[in-house]
C-alpha positions in Angstrom: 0.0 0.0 0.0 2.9 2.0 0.3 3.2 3.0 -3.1 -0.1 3.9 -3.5 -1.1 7.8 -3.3 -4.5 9.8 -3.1 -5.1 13.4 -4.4 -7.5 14.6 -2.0 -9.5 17.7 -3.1 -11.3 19.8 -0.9 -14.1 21.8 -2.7 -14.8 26.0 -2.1 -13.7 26.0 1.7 -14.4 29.5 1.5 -18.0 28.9 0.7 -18.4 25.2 2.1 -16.6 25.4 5.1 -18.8 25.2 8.4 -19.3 23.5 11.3 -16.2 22.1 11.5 -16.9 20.5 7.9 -13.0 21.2 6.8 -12.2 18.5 10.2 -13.3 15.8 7.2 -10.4 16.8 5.2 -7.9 16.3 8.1 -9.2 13.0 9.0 -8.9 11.6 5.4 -6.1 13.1 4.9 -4.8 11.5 8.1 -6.0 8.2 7.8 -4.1 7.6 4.6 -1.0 8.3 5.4 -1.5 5.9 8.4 -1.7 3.6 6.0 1.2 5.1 4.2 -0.7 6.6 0.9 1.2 9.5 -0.3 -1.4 11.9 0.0 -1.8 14.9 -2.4 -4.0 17.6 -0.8 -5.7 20.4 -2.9 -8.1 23.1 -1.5 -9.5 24.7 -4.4 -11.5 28.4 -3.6 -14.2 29.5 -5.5 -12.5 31.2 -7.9 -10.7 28.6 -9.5 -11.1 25.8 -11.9 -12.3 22.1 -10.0 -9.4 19.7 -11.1 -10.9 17.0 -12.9 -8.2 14.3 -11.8 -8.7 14.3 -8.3 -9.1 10.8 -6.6 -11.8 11.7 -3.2 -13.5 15.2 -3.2 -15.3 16.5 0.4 -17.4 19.0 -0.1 -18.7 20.6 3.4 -22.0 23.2 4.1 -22.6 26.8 4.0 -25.3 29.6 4.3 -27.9 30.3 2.3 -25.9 32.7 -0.1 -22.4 30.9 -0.2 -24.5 28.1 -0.8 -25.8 29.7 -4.1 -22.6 31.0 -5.4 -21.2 27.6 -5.4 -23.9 26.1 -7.0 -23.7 28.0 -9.9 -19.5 28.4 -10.2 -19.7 24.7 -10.1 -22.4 24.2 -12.7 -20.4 26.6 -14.7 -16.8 24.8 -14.1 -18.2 21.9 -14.8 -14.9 20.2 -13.4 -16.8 17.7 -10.2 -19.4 16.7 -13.0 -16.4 15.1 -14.8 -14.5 14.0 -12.0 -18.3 12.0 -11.0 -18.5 10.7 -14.1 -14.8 9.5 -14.5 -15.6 7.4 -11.6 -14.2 10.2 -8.4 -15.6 9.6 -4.8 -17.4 12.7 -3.9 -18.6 12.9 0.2 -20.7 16.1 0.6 -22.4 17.4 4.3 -25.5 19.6 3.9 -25.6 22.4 1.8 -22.8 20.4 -0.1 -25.7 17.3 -0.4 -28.0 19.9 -1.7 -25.9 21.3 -4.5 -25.1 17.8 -5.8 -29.0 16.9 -6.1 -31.1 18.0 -9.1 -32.5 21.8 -7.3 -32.9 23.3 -3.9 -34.2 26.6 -3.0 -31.6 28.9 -2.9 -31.8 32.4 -0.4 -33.7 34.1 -2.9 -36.5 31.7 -2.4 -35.9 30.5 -6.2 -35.3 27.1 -7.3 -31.7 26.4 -8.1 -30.4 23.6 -10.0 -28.1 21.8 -8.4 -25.5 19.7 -10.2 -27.6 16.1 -10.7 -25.2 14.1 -9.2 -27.4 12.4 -6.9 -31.8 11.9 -7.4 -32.7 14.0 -4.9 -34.7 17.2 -4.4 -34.6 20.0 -1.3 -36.9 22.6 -0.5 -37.2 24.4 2.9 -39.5 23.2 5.5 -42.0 25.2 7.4 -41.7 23.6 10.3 -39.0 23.7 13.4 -35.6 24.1 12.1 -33.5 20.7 12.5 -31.0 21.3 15.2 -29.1 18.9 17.3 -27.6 15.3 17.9 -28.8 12.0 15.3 -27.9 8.7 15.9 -28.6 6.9 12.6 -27.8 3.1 11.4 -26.5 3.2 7.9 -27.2 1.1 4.8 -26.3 -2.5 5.4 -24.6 -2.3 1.5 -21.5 -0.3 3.2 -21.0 -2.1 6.1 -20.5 0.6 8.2 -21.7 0.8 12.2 -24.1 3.0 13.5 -23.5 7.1 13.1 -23.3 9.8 15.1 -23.5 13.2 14.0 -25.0 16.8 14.2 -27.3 18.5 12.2 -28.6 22.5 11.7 -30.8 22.6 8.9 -34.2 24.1 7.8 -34.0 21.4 4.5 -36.3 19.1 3.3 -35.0 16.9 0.7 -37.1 14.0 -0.9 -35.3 11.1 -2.5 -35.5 10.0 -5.8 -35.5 6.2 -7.4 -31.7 6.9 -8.4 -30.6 6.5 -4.6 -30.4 5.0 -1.5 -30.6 6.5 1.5 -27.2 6.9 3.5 -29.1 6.2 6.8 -31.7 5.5 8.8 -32.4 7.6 12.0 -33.0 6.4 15.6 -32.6 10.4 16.7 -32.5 13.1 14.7 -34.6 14.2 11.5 -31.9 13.4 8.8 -33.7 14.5 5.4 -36.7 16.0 7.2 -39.1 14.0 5.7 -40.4 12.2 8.3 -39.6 8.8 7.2 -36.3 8.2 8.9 -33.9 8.7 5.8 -31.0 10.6 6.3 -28.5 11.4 3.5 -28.4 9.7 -0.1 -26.2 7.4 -2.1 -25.8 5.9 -5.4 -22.3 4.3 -6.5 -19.4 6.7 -5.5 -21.3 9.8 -4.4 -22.4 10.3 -0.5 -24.7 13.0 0.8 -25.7 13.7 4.6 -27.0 16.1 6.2 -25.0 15.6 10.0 -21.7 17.9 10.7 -19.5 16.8 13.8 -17.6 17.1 11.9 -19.3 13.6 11.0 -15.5 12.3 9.6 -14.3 12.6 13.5 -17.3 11.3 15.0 -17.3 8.3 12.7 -14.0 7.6 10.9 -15.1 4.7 9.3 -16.1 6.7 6.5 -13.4 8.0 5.7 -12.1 4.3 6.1 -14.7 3.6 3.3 -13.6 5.9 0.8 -10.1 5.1 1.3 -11.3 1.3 0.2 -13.4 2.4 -2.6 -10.3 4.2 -3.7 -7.9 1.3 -3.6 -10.7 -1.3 -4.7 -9.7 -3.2 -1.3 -12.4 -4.9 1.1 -10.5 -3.5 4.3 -7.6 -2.0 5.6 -4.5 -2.1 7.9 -6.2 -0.9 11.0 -4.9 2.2 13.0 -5.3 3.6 16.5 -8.8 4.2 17.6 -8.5 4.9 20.8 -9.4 8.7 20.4 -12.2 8.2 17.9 -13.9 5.9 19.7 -14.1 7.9 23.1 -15.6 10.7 21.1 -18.0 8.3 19.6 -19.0 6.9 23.0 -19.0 10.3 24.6 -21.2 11.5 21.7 -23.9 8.6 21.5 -24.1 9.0 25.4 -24.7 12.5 24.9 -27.5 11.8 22.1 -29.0 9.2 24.3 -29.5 11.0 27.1 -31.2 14.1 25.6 -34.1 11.8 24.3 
């Protein structure tokens, strides 16, 4: 594994960058070179060009506004669009999720396209805004253990035949739709809606696009001491508030 590498692109962190969303960077970035990938790491701002040759993208969330500009400086780059159809692992949190489905309501109250690179579909709900701690189980198909994240959205965003939802919710609102989806899925492209930054909280994702990457079923494993006391300390924390 040592002579593999990983170009790791980070999209508009000065649009997509909250909530501790750029800690998802870090712990991919970190997890590979415990496992001795050469990692190549590229944070590309708004105002220049996507590379289309990047190997994992991580897109994080943003306001209302910065949410907008990047959905349409990345419909007109065009670059992620390529990199998802060349086959590129994209992980986006939030408004990230929502510019990679096919609209959202931007903060002009408008519907924006988004990039159509998952089947989904977010408007904003009218109810109580989605705020707080989600314990979720996620699809048996990635083999992943039960999540822990946070979530601070007013979005509503309905799934489409073209995915499968990233998880399920024990607590938490996930989507917002009321029928315990959280996130979406399809191939190489992940949406969710929970921060953390949910990478930290649950490094096992990053462990799974690390393994999509290198087309392996598992990897050398590394100290989790750390991780797993924040995961503990953070499903107590969820529990107990129910």
């Amino acid at each position: 594994m040592t002579a593999s590498s990983l170009r790791l692109i980070w999209v508009y962190p000065d649009l997509l960058s909250t909530y501790g969303d750029q800690g998802n960077v870090l712990v991919v970035e970190r997890r590979a070179r415990q496992r001795g990938l050469a990692v190549e790491r590229v944070d590309v701002r708004s105002d220049q060009p996507i590379p289309t040759t990047g190997d994992i993208y991580l897109i994080g969330g943003g306001e209302d506004r910065p949410q907008r500009l990047a959905a349409e400086r990345l419909r007109r780059d065009g670059g992620l669009t390529k990199a998802a159809e060349s086959g590129a692992i994209i992980f986006s949190v939030c408004a990230g999720y929502q510019i990679l489905g096919r609209e959202f309501i931007n903060d002009l109250g408008e519907r924006e396209a988004g990039l159509g690179l998952l089947d989904v579909i977010s408007v904003r709900g009218t109810g109580a805004r989605c705020v707080g701690d989600v314990l979720a189980d996620v699809d048996d198909a990635l083999g992943l253990p039960q999540l822990t994240g946070f979530e601070n959205h007013q979005g509503v965003t309905q799934l489409g035949p073209g995915v499968r939802p990233f998880a399920r919710v024990h607590f938490g609102n996930g989507n917002g739709t009321g029928d315990g989806t959280e996130g979406a899925w399809r191939d190489t492209v992940f949406g969710t809606y929970m921060h953390g930054p949910v990478m930290a909280r649950n490094p096992q994702i990053a462990d799974l696009l690390l393994r999509l990457h290198l087309d392996v079923p598992s990897l050398p494993p590394v100290d989790d001491r750390w991780y797993d006391a924040l995961r503990a300390e953070r499903i107590a924390a969820a529990t107990q508030t129910v």
